[in-house]
N, C-alpha and C positions, 0 to 999 in steps of 0.2 A: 504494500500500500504506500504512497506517494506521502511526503508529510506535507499536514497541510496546517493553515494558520489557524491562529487561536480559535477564532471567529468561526473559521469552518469545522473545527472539530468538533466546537459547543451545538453545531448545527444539524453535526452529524448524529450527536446525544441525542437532538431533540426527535427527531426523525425516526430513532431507535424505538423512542420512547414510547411513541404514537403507536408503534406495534404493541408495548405493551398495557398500555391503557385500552386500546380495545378487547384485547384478551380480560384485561383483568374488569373494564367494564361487561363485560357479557357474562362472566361467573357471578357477580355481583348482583347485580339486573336480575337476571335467571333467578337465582336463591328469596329471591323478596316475589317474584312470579310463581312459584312453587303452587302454594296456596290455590291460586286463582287456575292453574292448568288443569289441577289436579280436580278438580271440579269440574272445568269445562269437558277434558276428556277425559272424565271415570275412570279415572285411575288410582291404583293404591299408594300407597308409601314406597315400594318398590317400584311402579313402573316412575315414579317420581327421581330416586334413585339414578334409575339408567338412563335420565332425561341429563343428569352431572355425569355420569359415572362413563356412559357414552363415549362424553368428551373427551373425559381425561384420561381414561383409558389407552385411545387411539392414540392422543398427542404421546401419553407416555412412553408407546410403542413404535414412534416415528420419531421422537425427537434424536436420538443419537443417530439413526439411519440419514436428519437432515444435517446433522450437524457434519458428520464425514462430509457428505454431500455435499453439503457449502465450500469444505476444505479443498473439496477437489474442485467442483465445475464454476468457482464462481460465490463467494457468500450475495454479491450483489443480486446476481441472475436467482438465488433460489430464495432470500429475502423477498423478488418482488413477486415470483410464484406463488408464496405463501400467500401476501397481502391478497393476489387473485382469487386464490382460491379459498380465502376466509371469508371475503366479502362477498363471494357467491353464495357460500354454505349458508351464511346471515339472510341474505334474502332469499332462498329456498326454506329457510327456517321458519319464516313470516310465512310463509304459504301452507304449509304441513295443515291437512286435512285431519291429522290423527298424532296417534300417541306413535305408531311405529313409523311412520314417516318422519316427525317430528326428531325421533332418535339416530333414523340415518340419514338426515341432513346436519344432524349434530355432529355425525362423524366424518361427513365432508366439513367443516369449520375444521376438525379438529386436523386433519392434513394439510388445511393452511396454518393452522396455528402449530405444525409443529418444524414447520420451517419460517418461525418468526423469532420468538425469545430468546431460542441457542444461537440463530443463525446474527441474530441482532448483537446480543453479548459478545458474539465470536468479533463484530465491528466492532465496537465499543471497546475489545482489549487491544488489539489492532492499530487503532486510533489513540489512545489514550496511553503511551508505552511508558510511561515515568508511575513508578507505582504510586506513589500520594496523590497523582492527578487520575491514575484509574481509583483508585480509591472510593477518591471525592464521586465522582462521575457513577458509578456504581451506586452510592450513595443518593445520585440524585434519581438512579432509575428505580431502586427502591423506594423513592419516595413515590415515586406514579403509581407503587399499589396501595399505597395511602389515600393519592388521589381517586381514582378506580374505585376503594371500598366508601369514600367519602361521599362522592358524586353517585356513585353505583344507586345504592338504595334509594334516596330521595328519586332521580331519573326516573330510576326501574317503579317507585309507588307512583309518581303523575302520571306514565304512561300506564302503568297498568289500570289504574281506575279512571281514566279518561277518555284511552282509546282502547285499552284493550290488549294482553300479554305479547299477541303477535307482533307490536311495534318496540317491543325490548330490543329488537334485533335490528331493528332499522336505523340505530343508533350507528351502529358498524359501517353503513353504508358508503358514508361520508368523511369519515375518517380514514376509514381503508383505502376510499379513492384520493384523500389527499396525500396520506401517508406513500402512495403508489408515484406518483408524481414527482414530489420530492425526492426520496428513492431515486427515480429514472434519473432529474436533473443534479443532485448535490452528492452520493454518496460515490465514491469510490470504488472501483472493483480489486476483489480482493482474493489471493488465493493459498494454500498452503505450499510451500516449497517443492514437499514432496505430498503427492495424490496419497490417499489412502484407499485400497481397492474396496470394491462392495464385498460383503458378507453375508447372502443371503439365508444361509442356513442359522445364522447367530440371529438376523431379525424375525425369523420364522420361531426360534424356541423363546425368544423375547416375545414374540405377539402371544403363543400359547404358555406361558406362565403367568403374566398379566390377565388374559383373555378370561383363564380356565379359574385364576385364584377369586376373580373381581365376581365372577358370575355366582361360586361355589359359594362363599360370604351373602351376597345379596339375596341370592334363591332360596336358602339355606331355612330361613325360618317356616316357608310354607311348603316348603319342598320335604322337608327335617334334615338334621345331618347325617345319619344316617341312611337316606335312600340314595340308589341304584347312585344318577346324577353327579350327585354331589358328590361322594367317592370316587365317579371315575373323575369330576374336575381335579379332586386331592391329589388322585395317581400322576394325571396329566403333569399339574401344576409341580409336582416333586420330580417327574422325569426331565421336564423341562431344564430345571433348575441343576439338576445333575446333567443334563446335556451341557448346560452352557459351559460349569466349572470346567469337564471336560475337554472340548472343544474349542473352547477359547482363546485357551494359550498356544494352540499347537498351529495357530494362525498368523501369520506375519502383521499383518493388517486386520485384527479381529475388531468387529462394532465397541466389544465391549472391554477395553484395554486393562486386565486386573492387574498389569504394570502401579496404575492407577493407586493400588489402593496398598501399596505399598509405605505410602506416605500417610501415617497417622495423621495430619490435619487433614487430608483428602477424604478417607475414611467417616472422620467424625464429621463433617462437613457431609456426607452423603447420609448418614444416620440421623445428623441434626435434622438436615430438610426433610426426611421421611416424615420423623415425627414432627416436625409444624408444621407440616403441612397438612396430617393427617389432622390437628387438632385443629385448623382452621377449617378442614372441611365437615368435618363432625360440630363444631362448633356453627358455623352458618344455616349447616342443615338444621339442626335442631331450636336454633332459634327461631329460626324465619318462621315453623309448624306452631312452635309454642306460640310466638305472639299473633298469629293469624287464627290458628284454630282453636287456642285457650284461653287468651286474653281477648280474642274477638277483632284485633285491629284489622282497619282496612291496608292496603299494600304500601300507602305512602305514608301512612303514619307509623307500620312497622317499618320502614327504612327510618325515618327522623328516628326514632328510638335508638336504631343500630348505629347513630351519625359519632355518637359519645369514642367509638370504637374507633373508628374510621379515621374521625378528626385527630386520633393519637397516634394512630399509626403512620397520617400523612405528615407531622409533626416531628415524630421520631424518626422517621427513616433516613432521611438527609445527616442527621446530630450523628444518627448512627455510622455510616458515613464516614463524617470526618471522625469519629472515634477510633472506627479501625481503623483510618489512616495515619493516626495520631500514637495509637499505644498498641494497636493489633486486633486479632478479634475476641481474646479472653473477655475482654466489659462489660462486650455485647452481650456476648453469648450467657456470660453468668447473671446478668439481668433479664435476660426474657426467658430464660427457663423459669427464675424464679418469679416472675409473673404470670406467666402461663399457666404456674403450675397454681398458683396461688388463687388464680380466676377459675379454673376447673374444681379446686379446693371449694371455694363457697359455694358455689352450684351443688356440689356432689353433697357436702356433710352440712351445710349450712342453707340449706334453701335459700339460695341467691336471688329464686322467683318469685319467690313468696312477698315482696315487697321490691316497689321503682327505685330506692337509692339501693337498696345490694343489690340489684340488676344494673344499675348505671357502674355500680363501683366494679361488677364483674367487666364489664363491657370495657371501660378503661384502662384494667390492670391486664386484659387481653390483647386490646389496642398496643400497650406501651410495651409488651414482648414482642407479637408480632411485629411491632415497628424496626425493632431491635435486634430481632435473628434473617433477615433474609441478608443484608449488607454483609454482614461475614459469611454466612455460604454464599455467597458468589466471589467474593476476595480471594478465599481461601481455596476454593474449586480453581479458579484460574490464573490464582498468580503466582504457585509453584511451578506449574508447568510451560514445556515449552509453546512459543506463540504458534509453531504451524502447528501444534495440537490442541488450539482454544476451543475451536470447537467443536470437538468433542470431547472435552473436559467441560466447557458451558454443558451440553451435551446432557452429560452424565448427572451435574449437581439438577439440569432443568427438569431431566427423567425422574430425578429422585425425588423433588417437588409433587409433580403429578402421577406419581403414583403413591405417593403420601396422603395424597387430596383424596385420591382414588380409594383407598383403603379406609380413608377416614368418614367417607361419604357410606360406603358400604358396609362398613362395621357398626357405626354406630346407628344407621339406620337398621341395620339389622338386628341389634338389640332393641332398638323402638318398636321397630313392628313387633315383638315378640310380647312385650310387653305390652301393646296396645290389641294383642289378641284376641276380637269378641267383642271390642267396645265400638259398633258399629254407629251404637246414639250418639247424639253430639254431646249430652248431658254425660253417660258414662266415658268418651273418651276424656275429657279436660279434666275430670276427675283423677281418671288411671294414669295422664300425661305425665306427672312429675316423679311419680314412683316408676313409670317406664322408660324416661330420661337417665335414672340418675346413674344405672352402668355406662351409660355414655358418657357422664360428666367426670366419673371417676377412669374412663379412658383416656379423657381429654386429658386429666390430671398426670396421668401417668406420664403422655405425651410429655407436658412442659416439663415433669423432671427430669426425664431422658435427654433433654435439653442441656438440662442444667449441668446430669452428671458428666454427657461425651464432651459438653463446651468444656469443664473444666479438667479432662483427664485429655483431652486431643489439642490443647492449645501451648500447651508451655513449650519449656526450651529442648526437650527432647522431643518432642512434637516434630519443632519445628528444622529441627538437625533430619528424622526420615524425613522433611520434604526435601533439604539441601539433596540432600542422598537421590532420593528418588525422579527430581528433574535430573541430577547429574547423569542417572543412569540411563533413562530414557533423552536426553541430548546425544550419548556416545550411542546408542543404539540407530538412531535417527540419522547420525553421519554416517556409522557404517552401514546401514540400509542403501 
């Protein structure tokens, strides 16, 4: 990539950005619509489920495949693919007749969205080669999911109650085409030195361990875990997972580089983002249900509710930011575990719902983690490693994300539905709602100390000696390639 001036690389941020603000306005949006779909087309807490689950599923199972794939043919050329083909998926989404069309035009979205955020990050370290100015700049792309979750819900309630769920999506429309433009005229093309080859057999055991585990969790309550089904996703999802270990290494060029994880912060950086991400998305699902279907709110006034969270996390993310850029990412990371965990704490032992200031104070102390942990996973994901392998190191922390989200969306709705078993009335489910939440809120809980514990056992100074090690080893590998 050519260098370029100040000006033009803050431009390039900005552009990045836009990829990720529509991504992260669409989960947002979506999560406050829940309510209102799920009515329109009768459907249950599961087919609600795979309306999120869909999504991130597919992205999860594309993202490293786009990430190579920028490396080699172009990150420009497959950044503006993506944008194509998310702003299609968006407006196919507005048209969905039904619940199963609705699902697979969510996973054309999710094929543009998974050649956006890796492929986007992969420019953004590219671009920004001094580590205190990627730093910063990571920081500020983190802040866009602050903005995302801030903007998200209020958008996503006027549209839902004024025009109606279908135009969540239309929000995409305009953005995508601007973001597409700018793209074509300002950014750069860019490529890795050396090509990394395709690895189909590695994204085939990747789509079938994701695929086989997401369904076997979701299905699982009305299916039982024990029928035929679900056992054979288990088998699946376990041979998959031993194919990969397998197979992986004995590839020059494998999708999934467990060179990688060689390096203790890289490791704990992919465990980190598992679980926030899972607790973010167990955390959204279950509130969006709770205040629409227990509390009674309509869609825009359960988004203002959700704003407490949102406005913290748009707030925090940037600080967080120049934090790691300043001392690294131990601050971070030992502050939003202990909030996270702290917010899932009151919910789970202390009925956080039972009254609007422990539900505000829950909402903030989630906010001000969340804000907290995505800026060191992505630091730490991509600035041990070398820069022709960004991204698919972006890649990897972006996969680890959404399938975090993926897990968390499906686990803890899958305890809800378990627990909402039989309360078909509307009088007996708001009833059974908090007693069939609260395995979910002591998972969320789990989630932020998982947090807490890999941020403080993955970040010190022997941490950060396997990363010296392990960029050094994959550099001498890379030249003799």
């Amino acid at each position: 990539m050519p260098d370029l001036s100040p000006r033009r690389r803050i431009l390039v941020l900005a552009i990045c950005c836009m990829s990720l603000l529509i991504v992260g306005l669409d989960n947002t949006i979506l999560n406050v619509a829940l309510p209102t779909m799920q009515r329109e087309l009768h459907t249950s807490v599961s087919g609600m489920q795979w309306t999120i689950d869909a999504y991130t599923l597919v992205l999860a199972s594309l993202l490293m495949l786009a990430g190579s794939t920028a490396d080699r043919i172009g990150r420009r050329r497959v950044f503006m693919a993506g944008l194509v083909i998310f702003t299609l998926g968006s407006l196919l989404c507005s048209l969905a007749p039904n619940l199963s069309s609705l699902v697979a035009f969510r996973t054309i979205q999710a094929v543009g969205g998974s050649m956006l955020n890796p492929v986007a990050m992969s420019i953004i370290t590219n671009t920004f080669t001094d580590p205190r100015e990627r730093a910063r700049a990571i920081g500020v792309w983190s802040g866009v999911v602050g903005i995302s979750m801030a903007a998200g819900p209020i958008i996503g309630g006027l549209l839902v109650d004024s025009v109606g769920w279908r135009s969540i999506f239309w929000i995409n429309l305009p953005v995508g085409l601007a973001a597409l433009l700018l793209t074509w005229r300002y950014v750069p093309e860019s490529r890795a030195e050396r090509p990394r080859r395709p690895d189909p057999v590695g994204q085939l055991l990747v789509i079938a361990l994701l695929g086989s585990l997401t369904y076997a969790i979701i299905e699982a309550p009305s299916a039982g875990w024990t029928s035929a089904q679900i056992l054979l996703c288990a088998a699946i999802a376990a041979g998959a997972l031993t194919g990969l270990l397998r197979y992986e290494p004995r590839r020059v060029d494998p999708l999934i580089d467990l060179r990688f994880f060689r390096s203790t912060p890289f490791s704990g950086a992919t465990v980190i983002a598992v679980s926030a991400f899972a607790a973010l998305g167990g955390f959204l699902f279950v509130n969006t249900l709770y205040l629409q279907n227990v509390r009674g709110l309509d869609a825009l006034h359960a988004g203002l509710y959700m704003v407490p969270m949102a406005a913290v996390t748009l707030v925090v993310a940037p600080l967080s930011g120049r934090l790691v850029a300043a001392r690294g990412p131990r601050p971070s990371l030992l502050i939003a575990g202990v909030t996270m965990a702290a917010s899932g704490l009151l919910f789970a032992a202390f009925d956080g719902q039972s009254s609007t200031g422990l539900l505000f104070t829950g909402y903030v102390l989630f906010g001000l983690g969340f804000g907290m942990v995505n800026s060191p996973i992505t630091n730490t994901a991509v600035s041990g490693m070398p820069r022709a392998q960004a991204g698919v190191a972006a890649a990897v922390a972006s996969t680890s994300r959404q399938t975090g989200q993926t897990l968390g969306v499906a686990i803890t709705g899958a305890v809800l539905a378990g627990g909402l078993a039989g309360t078909a009335a509307p009088g007996a489910y708001a009833a059974a709602f908090p007693d069939a939440a609260r395995p979910a809120w002591w998972i969320i809980t789990g989630c932020g100390l998982a947090v807490l514990l890999m941020g403080a056992a993955t970040s010190g100074r022997r941490a950060r000696e396997s990363a010296r090690r392990t960029a050094e080893r994959l550099e001498l590998a890379s030249s003799a390639a």
